[in-house]
C-alpha positions as CSV (number, residue, x, y, z in Angstrom):
1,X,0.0,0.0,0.0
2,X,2.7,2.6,0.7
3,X,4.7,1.8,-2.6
4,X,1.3,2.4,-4.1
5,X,0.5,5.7,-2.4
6,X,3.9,6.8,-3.2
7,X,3.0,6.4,-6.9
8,X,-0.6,7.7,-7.0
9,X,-0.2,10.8,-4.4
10,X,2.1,12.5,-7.0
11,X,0.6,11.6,-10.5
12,X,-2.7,12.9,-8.3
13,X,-1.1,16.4,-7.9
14,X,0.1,16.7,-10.9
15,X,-3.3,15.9,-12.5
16,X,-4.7,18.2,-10.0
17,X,-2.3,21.1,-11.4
18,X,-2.5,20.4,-15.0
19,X,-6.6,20.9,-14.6
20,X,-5.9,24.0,-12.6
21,X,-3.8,25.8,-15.2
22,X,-6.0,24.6,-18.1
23,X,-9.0,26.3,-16.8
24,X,-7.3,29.5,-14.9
25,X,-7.8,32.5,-16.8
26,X,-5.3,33.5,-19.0
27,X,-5.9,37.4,-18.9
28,X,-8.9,39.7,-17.6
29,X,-10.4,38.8,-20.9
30,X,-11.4,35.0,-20.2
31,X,-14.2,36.2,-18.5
32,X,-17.8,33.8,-19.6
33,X,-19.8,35.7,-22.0
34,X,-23.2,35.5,-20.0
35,X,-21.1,37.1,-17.1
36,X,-20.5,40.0,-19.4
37,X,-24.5,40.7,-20.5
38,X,-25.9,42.4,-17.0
39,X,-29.1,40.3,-16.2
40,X,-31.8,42.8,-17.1
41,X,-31.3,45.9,-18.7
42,X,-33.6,48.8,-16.8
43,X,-35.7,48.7,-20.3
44,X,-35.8,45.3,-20.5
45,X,-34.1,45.4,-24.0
46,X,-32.3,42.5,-24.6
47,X,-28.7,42.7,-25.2
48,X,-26.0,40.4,-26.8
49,X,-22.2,40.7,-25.5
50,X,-19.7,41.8,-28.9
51,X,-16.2,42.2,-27.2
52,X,-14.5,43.6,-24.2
53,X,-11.0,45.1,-24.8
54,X,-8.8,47.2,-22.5
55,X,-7.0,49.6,-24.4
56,X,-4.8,52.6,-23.9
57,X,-6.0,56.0,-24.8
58,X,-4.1,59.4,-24.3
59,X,-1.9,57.3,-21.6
60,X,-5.5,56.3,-20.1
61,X,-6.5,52.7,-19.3
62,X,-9.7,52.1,-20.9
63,X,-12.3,49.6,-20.9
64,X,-14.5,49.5,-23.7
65,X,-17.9,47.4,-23.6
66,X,-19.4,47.2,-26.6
67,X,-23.2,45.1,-27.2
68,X,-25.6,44.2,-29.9
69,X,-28.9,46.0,-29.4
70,X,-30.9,46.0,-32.0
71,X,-33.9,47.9,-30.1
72,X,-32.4,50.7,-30.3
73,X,-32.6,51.1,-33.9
74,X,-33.9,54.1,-35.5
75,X,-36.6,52.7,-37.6
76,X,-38.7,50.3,-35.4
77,X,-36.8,50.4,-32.7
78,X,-38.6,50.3,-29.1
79,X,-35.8,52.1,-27.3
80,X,-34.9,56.1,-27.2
81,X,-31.6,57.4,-26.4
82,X,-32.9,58.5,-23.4
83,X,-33.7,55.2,-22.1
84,X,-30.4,53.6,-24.1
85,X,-28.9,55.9,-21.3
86,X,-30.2,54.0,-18.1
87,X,-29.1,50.7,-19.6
88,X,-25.3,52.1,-20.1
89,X,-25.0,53.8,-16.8
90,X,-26.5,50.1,-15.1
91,X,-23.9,48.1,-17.6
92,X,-21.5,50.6,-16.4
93,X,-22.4,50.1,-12.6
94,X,-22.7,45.9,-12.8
95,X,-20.1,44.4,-15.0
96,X,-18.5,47.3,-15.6
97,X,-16.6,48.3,-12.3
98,X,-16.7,44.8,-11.7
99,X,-14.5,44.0,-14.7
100,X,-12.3,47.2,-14.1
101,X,-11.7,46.1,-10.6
102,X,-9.7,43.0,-12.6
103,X,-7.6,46.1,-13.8
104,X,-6.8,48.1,-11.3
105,X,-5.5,51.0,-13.8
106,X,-8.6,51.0,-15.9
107,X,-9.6,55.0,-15.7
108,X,-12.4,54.9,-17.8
109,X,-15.1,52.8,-19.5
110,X,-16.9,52.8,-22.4
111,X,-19.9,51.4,-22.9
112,X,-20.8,51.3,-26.9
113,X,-25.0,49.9,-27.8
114,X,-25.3,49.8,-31.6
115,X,-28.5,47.8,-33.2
116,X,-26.7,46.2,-35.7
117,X,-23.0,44.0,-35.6
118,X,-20.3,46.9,-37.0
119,X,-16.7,46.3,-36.9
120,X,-15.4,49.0,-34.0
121,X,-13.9,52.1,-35.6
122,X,-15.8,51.5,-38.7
123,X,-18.7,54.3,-40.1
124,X,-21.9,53.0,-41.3
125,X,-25.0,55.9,-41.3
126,X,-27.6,53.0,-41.3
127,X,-26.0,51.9,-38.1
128,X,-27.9,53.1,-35.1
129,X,-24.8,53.4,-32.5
130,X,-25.1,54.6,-28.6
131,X,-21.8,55.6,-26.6
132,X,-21.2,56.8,-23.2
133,X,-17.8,57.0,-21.4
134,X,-17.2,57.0,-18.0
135,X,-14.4,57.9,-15.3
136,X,-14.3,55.3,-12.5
137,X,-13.7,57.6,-9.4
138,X,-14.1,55.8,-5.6
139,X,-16.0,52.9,-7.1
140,X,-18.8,54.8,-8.8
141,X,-19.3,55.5,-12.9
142,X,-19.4,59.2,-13.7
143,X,-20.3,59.7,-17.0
144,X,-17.9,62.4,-18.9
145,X,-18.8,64.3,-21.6
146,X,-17.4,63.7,-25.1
């Protein structure tokens, strides 16, 4: 029995490590998908999660959120910019600060609605797009103006 522990105990731990480092995050990025989307958006839009980068902008850390909501499109859409605006500031709030908190030198975030899938940069007038930056200051989102 002890020649046999002395053979499974360390093949065990190694096993043990090799599923560890398999599944450990690589970077802040390796985050689920369905931890990205907040619950329930205020309007009760649904929303589907595009990408999440961190990126440096005028020697800021920035996080930049950007979903699919294609209720907020300008012809038929259900939801006004003004309402748009409530579910930014509570994507900012939830995942938001929680993903910046991964980062702790992420000074801003940016949280980007656009109704239709549009490669980030990119122009498209028929694209119905909805940002909001904020400043992270003592654990709160204050939106700054653009």
């Amino acid at each position: 029995m002890n020649r046999l522990a002395k053979i499974i105990f360390p093949v065990f731990g190694v096993l043990v490590a090799i599923g560890l480092w398999m599944t450990w995050p690589t970077d802040e990025t390796d985050i689920p998908t369905e931890d990205i989307v907040a619950d329930k958006m205020p309007s009760g839009q649904p929303l589907k999660h595009l990408e999440t980068l961190y990126e440096e902008q005028e020697g800021k850390k920035v996080l930049i959120l950007r979903y699919l909501a294609p209720q907020i499109a300008r012809n038929g859409g259900l939801i006004d910019a003004e309402t748009a605006e409530g579910d930014m500031d509570y994507i900012c709030r939830s995942t938001g600060l929680r993903l910046a908190k991964l980062d702790k030198n992420a000074e801003e975030i940016i949280v980007t609605l656009i109704d239709q899938p549009l490669e980030r940069g990119a122009r498209n007038p028929a694209v119905t797009q909805f940002i909001k930056v904020f400043s992270i200051k003592d654990n709160t989102c204050i939106w700054e103006l653009f």
